[in-house]
N, C-alpha and C positions, 0 to 999 in steps of 0.2 A: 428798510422795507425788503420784505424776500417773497419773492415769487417762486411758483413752479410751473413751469410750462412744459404741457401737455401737446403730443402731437402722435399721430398715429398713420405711418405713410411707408411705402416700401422702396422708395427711392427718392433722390436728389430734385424737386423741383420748386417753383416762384417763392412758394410757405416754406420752405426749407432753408432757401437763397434767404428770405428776408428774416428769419432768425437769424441766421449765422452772421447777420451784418446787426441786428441790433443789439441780441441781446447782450453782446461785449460793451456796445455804446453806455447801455442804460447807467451801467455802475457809477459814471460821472455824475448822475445823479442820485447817485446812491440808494437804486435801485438794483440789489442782488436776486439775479436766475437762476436757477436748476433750471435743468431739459431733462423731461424724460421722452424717450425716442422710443415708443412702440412699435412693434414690426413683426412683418411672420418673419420666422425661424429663416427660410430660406435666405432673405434680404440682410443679414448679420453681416456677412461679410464687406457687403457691397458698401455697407454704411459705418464701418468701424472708422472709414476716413475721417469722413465727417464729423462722427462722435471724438477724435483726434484733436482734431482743428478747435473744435468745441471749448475742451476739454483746455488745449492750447492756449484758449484767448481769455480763462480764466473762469470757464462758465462750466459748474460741475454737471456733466451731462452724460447721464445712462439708459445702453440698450434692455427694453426689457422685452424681448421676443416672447411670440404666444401663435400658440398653433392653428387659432384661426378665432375670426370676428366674432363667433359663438362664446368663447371663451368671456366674454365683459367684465361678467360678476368675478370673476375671477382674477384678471386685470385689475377689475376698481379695486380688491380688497388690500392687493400689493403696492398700489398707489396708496390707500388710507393710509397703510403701515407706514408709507415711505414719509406720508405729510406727517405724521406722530411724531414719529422718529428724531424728524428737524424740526418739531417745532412750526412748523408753514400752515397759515390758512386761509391765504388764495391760493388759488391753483388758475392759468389761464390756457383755454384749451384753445387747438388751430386744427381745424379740417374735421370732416363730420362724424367719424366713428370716437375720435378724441372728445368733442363735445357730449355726444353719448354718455361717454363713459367717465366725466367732469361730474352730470347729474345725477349717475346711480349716485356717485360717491357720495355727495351731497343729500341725498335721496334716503339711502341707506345708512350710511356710517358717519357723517358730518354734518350736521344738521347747519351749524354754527360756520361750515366755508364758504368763504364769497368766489361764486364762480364769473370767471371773465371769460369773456371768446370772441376772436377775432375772427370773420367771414370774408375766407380768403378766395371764396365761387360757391358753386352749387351744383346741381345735378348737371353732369357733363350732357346729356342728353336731352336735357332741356334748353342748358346754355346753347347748343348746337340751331335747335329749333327756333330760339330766340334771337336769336342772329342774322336766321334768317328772315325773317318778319313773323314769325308765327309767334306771338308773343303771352296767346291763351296759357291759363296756368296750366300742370297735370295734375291733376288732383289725385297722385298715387302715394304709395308710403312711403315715400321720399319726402314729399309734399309735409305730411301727417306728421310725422315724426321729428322736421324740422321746426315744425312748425311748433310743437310741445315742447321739445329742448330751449328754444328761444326763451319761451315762457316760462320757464324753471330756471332761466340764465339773468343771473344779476345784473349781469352789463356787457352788451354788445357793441362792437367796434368792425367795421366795414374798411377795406383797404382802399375804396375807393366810392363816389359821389355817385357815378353809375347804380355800382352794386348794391349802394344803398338805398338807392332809389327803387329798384330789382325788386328788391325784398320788401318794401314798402307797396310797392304796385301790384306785389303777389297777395298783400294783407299776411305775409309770415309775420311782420313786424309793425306793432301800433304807429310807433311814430319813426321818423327817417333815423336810424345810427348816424351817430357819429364815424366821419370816415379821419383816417390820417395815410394820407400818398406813401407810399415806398419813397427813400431816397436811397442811394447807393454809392460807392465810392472809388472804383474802378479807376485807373489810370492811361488815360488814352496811350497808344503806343508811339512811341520815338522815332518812327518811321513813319510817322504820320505822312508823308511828300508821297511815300511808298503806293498810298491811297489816293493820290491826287494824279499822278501820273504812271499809274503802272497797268498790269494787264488788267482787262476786263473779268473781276472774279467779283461774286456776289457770294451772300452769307445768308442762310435762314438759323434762327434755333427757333428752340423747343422740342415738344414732344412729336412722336410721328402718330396724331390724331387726327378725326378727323376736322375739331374745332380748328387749328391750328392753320389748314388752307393750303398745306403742302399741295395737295393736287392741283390745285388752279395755279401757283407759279411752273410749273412741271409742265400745264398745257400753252402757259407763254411763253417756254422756253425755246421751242422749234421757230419762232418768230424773230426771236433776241439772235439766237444764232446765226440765222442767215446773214443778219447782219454785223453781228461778230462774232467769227466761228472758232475763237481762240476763246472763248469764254468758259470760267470753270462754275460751277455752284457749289458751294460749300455748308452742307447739312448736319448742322449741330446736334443732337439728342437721339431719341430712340424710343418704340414706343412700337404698337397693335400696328402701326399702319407697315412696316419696314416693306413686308415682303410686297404688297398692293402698288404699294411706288415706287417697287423694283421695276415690279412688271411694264407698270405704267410708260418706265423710263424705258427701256427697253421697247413698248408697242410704238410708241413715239422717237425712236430711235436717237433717243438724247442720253442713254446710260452713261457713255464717252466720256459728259463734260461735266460725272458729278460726283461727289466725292462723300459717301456715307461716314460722316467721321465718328459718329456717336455721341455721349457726354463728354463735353469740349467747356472749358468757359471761352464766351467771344471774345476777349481779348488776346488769345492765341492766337486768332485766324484774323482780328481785325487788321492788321498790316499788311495784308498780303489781298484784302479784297476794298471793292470800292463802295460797294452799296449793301446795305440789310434791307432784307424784304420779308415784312411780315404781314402775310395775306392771312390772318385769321380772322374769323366769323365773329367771335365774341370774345373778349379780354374782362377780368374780372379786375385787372389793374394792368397788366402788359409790363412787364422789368424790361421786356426785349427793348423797348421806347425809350425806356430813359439810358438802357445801357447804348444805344446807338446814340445817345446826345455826350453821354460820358467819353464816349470810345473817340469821337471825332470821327464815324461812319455814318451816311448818311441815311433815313431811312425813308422806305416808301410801303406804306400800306394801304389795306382795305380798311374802307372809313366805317369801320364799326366801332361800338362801345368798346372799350375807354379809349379808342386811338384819338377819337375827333377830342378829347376833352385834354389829352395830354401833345398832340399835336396839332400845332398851327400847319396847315395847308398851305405850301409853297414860301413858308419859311423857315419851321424847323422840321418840316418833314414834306413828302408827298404823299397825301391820301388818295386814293382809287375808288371809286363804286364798288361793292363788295360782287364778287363773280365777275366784273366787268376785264376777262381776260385779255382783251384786245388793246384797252387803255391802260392794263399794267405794264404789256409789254413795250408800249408807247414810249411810256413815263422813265422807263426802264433802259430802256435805246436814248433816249432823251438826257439823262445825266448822263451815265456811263460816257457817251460822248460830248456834255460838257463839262470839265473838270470844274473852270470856274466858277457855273451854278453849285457845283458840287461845294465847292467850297464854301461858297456864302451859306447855303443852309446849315455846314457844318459849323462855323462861325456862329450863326444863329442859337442852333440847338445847341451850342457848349453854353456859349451863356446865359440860355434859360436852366440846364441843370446846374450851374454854380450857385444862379441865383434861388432855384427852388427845391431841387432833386438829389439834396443833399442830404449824409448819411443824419449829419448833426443836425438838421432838419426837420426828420424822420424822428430820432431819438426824442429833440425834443419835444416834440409836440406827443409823443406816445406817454413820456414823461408826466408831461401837464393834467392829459390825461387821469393817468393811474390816481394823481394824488388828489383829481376833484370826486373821483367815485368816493362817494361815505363808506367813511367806517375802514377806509384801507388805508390812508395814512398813517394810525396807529399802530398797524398790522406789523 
């Protein structure tokens, strides 16, 4: 079976992370990928790593830059070529301008392609609102548009239980997707004691959005510190918000203890800090979750979707009321100063990812998948 997966993004995030961990997997099931990597022109260089690595693990995967999202028809036609070419016809698209431009093809040029797509979120500015309890749909051309692709879309797949349900409760989708969890394979680090007994440093990743909650661990910070003023924060990623929680850090006069390090993977920084903290509003699946169960760090977040369904409360993680800055910083003061809690949840959380959170996990159940969709077996 040969796939082409389609994805259309201009940097390194969650849909990208969890390509580059499966689609190497699938071939043990003799399931072969293409990737083609869409991208504006500007972001070529930023991702030629990537397409590297790709490329490395055995997975023939090409940049195809294009001057901007108007361009589709234009896109689709160099994809039709490319699906001719090999021989290919699925094609499996990831993230919303890629689905797009899955169905012109189909639409226009391939009558006869089975399209697949995986829903890896949705509108960041809904998911925000949604988070927060306002859970109304928006009925704008986000909405409309989603909403048509789906129905032109032969078989959808949801990365998580939550999202599926999301999309079902939005009426985007008749009946619940199918979801299959991220699993991931990271290797806790070797200085693991490092994190049990050393200085008070914490780790956020992700994006600097404002889903993501950076600013509520920022206003716990001044509280964390007084009572450990040797404390560092370690800020993984990059993103709209940089400058806003410079400032931030700065009007609160915590810039001192934080370290903007950019696109990092967390297992650079997990030896050297003792807790992850991911106060985000909304996860469409959360990797940061399961890579803090991998890592052997331990995590504490804001109890929104998907946190509460991938972590147990005060045993493989602590969860917070979401906003609830005063009990983050609590919870926070609270490990930090006992290693040995510390420990047992990290104890906890490894052994739910060995048992669940696993790359061959993932694989297989994505596997199982592909080959019950009709009519792709043969393919």
């Amino acid at each position: 079976m040969r796939i082409l997966h389609l994805i259309y993004t201009s940097g390194i995030y969650g849909a990208e992370k969890h390509l580059l961990d499966l689609l190497p997997e699938l071939k043990k099931y003799d399931i072969h990928c293409d990737l083609l990597f869409i991208c504006p022109k500007r972001s070529i260089a930023s991702l030629q790593e990537y397409c590297n690595q790709m490329n490395g693990k055995g997975v023939k995967t090409t940049l195809l830059p294009t001057t901007s999202k108007i361009s589709v028809l234009l896109t689709a036609r160099k994809i039709f070529r490319y699906l001719k070419l090999n021989n290919i016809r699925i094609i499996h698209s990831h993230l919303f301008s890629a689905d797009i431009i899955a169905v012109l093809i189909k639409e226009i040029y391939f009558k006869k392609l089975i399209v697949l797509s995986t829903k890896h979120g949705y509108e960041e500015k809904y998911l925000v609102q949604y988070g927060l309890g306002n859970k109304k749909p928006r009925y704008n051309f986000y909405y409309f548009i989603t909403r048509a692709i789906i129905k032109r879309t032969d078989y959808n797949l949801a990365v998580s239980s939550s999202l599926s349900e999301m999309y079902y409760s939005l009426k985007l989708s008749k009946n619940k997707m199918k979801y299959v969890h991220h699993g991931i394979s990271p290797k806790p680090s070797s200085e693991i004691q490092a994190q049990i007994n050393g200085n008070s440093n914490l780790m956020i990743v992700g994006r600097l959005a404002q889903i993501k909650g950076h600013t509520y661990l920022f206003q716990a910070l001044p509280e964390i510190i007084k009572r450990l003023p040797e404390l560092k924060l370690f800020v993984l990623g990059d993103g709209p918000l940089k400058e806003n929680l410079i400032k931030q850090a700065k009007s609160l006069n915590i810039l001192s203890h934080i370290k903007f390090v950019g696109f990092a993977k967390p297992q650079t920084y997990s030896s050297q800090c003792q807790l992850m903290i991911a106060p985000s509003l909304y996860e469409s699946f959360g990797l940061v979750y399961i890579e803090s169960f991998a890592l052997k760090i331990p995590v504490v977040a804001f109890d929104a979707e998907t946190a509460n369904q991938i972590i147990e409360n005060n045993k493989t993680g602590i969860l917070v009321d979401k906003l609830n800055v005063d009990v983050l910083a609590e919870k926070i003061i609270y490990l930090l100063e006992n290693p040995d809690e510390r420990k047992r949840i990290v104890d906890n959380a490894y052994s739910k990812y060995l048992e669940y959170y696993t790359l061959e996990r993932m694989a297989k159940e994505t596997a199982e998948w592909y080959k019950r969709v009709p009519g792709i077996s043969e393919k």
